[in-house]
N, C-alpha and C positions, 0 to 999 in steps of 0.2 A: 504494500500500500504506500503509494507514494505521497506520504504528508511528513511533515516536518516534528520532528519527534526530539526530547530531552529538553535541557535547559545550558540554550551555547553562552559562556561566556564574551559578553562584547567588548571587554578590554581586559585581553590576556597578556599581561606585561611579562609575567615571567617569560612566555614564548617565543615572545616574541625576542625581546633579550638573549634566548638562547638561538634563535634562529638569526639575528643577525652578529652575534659571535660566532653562526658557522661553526656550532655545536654538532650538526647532525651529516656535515657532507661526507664526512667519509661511511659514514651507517646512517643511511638515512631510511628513516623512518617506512616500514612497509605496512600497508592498508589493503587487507579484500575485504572488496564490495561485492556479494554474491546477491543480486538483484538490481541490478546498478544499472534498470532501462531508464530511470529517469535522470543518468547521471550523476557522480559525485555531489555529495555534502560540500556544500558552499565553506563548512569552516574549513576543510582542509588544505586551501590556499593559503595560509597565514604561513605554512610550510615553505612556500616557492618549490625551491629546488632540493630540498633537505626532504624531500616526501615519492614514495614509489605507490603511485596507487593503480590496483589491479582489480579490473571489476570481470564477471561472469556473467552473462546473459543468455542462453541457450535459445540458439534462434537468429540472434542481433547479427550485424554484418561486423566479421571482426577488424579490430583495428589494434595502435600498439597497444591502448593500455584496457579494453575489452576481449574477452573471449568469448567466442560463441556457441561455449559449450556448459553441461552443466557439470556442479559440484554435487556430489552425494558422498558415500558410505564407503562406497566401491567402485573401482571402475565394470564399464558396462554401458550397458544401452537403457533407457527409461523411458516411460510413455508420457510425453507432456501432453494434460486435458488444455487445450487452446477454450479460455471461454470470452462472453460479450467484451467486455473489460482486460484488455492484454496482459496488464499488471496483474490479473488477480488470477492467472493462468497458473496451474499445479502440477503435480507429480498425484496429488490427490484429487478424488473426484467428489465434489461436497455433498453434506450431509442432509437430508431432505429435511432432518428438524429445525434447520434454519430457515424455513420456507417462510416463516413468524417474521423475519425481517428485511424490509424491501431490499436490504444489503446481496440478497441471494441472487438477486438479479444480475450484480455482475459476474455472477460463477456459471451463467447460463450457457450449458454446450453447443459450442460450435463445430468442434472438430479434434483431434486429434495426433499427435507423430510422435517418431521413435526420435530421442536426441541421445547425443552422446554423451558420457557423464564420465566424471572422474573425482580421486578419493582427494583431500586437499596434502594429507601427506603423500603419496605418490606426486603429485604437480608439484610440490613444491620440490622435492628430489628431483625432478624430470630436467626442473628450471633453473635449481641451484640458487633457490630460496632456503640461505640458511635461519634467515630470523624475519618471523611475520609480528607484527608489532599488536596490530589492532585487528579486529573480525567484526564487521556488519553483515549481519542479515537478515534478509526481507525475503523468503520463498514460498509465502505460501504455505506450509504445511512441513514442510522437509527441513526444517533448521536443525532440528534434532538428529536428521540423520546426518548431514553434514559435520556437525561436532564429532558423530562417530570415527567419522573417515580424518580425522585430524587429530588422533591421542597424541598423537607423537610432537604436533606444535604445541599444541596447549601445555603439554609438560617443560616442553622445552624454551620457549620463546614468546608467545603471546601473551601479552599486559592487559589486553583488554579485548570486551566484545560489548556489540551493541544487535540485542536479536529480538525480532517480533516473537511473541509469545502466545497464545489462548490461554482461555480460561476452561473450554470448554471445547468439544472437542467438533470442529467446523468440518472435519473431514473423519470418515468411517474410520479412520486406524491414528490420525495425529495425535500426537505426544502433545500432551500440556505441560503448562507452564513449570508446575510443582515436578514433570520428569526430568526439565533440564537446571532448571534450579538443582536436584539430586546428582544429577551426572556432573554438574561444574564442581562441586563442594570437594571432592578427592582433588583437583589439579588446582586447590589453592584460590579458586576466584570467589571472591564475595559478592551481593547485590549492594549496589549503591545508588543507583535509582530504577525506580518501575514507573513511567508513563505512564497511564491507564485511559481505556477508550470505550467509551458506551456510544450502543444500538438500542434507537427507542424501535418496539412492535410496529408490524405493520400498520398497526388499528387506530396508533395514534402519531405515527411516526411524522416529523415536516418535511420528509424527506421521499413520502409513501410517492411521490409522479416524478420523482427525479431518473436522470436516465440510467447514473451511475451513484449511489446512495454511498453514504457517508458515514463517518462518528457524527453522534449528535448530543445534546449540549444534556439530555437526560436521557433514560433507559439504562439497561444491564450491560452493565462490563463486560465485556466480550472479548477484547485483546489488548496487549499492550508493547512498550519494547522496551526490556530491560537491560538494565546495563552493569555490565559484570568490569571488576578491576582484581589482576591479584593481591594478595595481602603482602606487600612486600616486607611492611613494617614488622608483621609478625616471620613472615622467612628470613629477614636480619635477624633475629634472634636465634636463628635454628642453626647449631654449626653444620649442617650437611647442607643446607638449604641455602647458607649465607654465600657457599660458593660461586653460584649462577649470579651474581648479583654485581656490576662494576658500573664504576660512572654512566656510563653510557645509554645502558637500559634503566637507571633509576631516573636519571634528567627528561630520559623518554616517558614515562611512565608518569613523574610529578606536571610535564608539561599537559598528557593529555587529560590528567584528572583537572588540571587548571581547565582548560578549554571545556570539559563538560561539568564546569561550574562548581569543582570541589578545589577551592583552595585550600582548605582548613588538612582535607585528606594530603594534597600534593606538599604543604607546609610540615606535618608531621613526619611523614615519606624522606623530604629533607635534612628534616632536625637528624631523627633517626639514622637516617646516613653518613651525617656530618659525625658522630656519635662510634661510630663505627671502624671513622678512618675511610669513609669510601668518598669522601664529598668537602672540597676544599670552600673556603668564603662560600658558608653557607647562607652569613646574618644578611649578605646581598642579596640574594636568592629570598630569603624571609621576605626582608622589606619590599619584592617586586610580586609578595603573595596578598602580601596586609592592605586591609578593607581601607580605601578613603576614608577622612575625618570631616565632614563638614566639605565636602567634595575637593578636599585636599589630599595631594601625595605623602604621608607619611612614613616614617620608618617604623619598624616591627617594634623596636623599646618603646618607641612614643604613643603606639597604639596600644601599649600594656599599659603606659602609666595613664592613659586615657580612660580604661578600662577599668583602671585601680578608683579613678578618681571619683566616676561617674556613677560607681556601686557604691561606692560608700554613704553618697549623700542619701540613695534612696534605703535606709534600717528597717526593717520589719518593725512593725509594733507588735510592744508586749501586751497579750491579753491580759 
């Protein structure tokens, strides 16, 4: 579904700080988009040239940074359902108990084909992808099996995913939300934000004559896209875990939690590093995390003593 999903921050200073230090050119940051017909995420430019983004489409005409093939489990051949709505086209064919919302409409069959598909670790061996940074996706029905066909990055190299979810199950066999929340929890990834998106009933829907139906502003929660980051702070504490862990992928890792609006996470991430021996001038780094004052640039001390000042006046009363 192509809408605009999380909460992007609009002035990422830290990022930007590292990307015009020419932090990331010699590793620069890699990004699959597994549904990427509408195109990359608008934040991912703040990158330039420090960023490798790889999208999948199965179907699309390929080009360098699209493939026109699919991501699954395994390699193989799979049957894409083509329905009214191109975006909302599956591996799965939907479920008739969603016929209650005019959204069913856009799953309406047309047609039919065999596309190609492949595991994402096999592609990324094929291509000499040693390290995938970030994981978006949007499939329809099939995120869950793609995470299958990728053990091997997620243990190894991936910081972060951003994946459409249900709640419910919109296709005869898809995996809900509560299965892939279960499968990330062994490689380390925690939820850090869940979107969430309701579908009002046919019966009362505003949306019941539209051609291609929508989220709407009330009804049942029906999908969402959550965003998973690993725990770096607690694998710094793990002497087997603290190994995988070098400048390089922690700067990546705090930059992207800053861009999807977690300074306070990407700040800790830091401290925690700096702590470690792994993270030099970190209090610069702080200060390019901490929250304006009064829409000023402040330093990280000055926002604590700000913080000191501004609690104390307000003392609980004694009953």
């Amino acid at each position: 579904m192509s809408i605009k999903t999380h909460k992007i921050n609009s002035d990422p200073r830290l990022s930007a700080h590292l990307i015009d230090s020419e932090a990331f050119v010699e590793s620069p940051l890699v990004i699959i988009d597994v549904g990427s017909l509408g195109g990359f995420e608008d934040h991912w430019k703040i990158y330039k040239n420090q960023v490798k983004l790889i999208g999948f489409e199965p179907g699309s005409d390929s080009d360098k940074n699209h493939n026109p093939i699919a991501l699954d489990q395994k390699m193989g051949t799979r049957t894409l359902y083509l329905v009214n709505h191109r975006p909302s086209s599956s591996f799965y064919r939907p479920n008739e108990k969603f016929k209650r919302f005019p959204d069913y409409s856009n799953a309406g069959f047309k047609n039919k084909k065999n596309v190609k598909a492949i595991d994402l670790d096999t592609f990324s061996r094929l291509q000499g992808l040693d390290d995938i940074d970030f994981i978006k996706l949007d499939t329809e029905g099939s995120e869950f099996d793609i995470l299958k066909g990728a053990k091997s990055k997620l243990k190894e190299s991936v910081l972060g995913l951003s994946i459409e979810v249900v709640f419910d199950q919109w296709s005869r066999t898809q995996d809900t939300f509560g299965a892939v929340d279960s499968f990330l929890k062994p490689y380390g990834f925690v939820l850090h934000d869940l979107i969430l998106f309701r579908h009002a009933k046919k019966i009362l829907s505003p949306q019941m004559f539209y051609k291609y139906p929508g989220p709407t502003e009330y009804g049942q929660v029906t999908w969402g896209q959550a965003l998973y980051f690993k725990d770096a702070v607690l694998e710094l504490g793990d002497k087997k875990l603290v190994k995988k862990w070098n400048e390089n992928n922690i700067l990546k890792l705090a930059s992207l939690m800053e861009i999807y609006n977690l300074p306070d996470c990407s700040a800790e991430l830091i401290k925690t590093a700096s702590e470690r021996g792994l993270l030099k001038n970190y209090k610069k780094l702080l200060d390019l995390l901490t929250p304006r004052i009064n829409n000023k640039i402040v330093s990280y001390e000055k926002y604590i003593q700000y913080l000191k000042k501004t609690t104390t006046k307000y003392k609980p009363s004694k009953k």
